[in-house]
N, C-alpha and C positions, 0 to 999 in steps of 0.2 A: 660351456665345456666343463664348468670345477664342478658344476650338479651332477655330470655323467662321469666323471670320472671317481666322484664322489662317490654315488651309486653303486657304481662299479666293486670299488674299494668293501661295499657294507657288501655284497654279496661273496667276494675272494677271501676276503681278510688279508692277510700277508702274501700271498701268493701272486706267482710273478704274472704279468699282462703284459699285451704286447698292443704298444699304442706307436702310432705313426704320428711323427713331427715331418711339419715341412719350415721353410725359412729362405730369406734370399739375401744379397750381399745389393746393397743400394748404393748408388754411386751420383754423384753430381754433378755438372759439365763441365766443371774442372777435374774429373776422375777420382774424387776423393770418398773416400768409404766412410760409409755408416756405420755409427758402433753404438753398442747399446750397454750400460749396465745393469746387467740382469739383478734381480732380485731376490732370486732364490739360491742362485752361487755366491753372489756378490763377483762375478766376471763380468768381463767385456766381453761381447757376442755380437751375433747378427741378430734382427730380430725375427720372430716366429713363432709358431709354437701346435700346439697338438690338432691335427684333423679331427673336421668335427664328423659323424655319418653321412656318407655320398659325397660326400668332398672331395676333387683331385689334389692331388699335392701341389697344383700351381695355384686353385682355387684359395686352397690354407694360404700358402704362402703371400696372397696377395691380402686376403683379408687380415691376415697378423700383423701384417706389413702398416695398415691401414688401421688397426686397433692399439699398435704399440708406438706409430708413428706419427698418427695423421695425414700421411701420405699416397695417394691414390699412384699406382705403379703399374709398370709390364713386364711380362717374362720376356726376355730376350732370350732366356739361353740356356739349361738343363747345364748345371755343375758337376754334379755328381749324384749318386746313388750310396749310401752309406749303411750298411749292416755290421751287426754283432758288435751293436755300442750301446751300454749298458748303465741306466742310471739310476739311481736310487733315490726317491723321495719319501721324506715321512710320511705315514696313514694318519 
């Protein structure tokens, strides 16, 4: 995904894109939540991250899930839906 978004970046320059994140909230059988520190905010977060081409957002969220945690997971359950969140990363 840094190659296409990379790519991406050489063709727009500064101009804005609209890239879809998915992510999910992991929990343990004692109910307790996964946190992650991101890297790029230096936050704590859930983990996730950018859909790659043909992807569904449970499909992302499972494989991010499994890239950032080593954890192979299931959807239970659609959270939410989140628009007109806006973030800004260096070119």
């Amino acid at each position: 995904m840094a190659n296409y978004i990379k790519e991406l970046r050489e063709k727009v320059g500064h101009d804005y894109v609209f890239l879809n994140f998915a992510g999910g909230c992991v929990f343990n059988k004692e109910g307790e939540v996964l946190l992650q520190k991101r890297g790029d905010f230096n936050a704590w977060g859930f983990p996730g991250g950018a859909m790659e081409i043909g992807e569904s957002a449970a499909e992302t969220a499972i494989r991010e899930i499994k890239e950032e945690t080593g954890y192979d997971v299931e959807i239970n359950e659609l959270i939410g839906v989140y628009t007109k969140y806006f973030q800004s990363y260096p070119n």
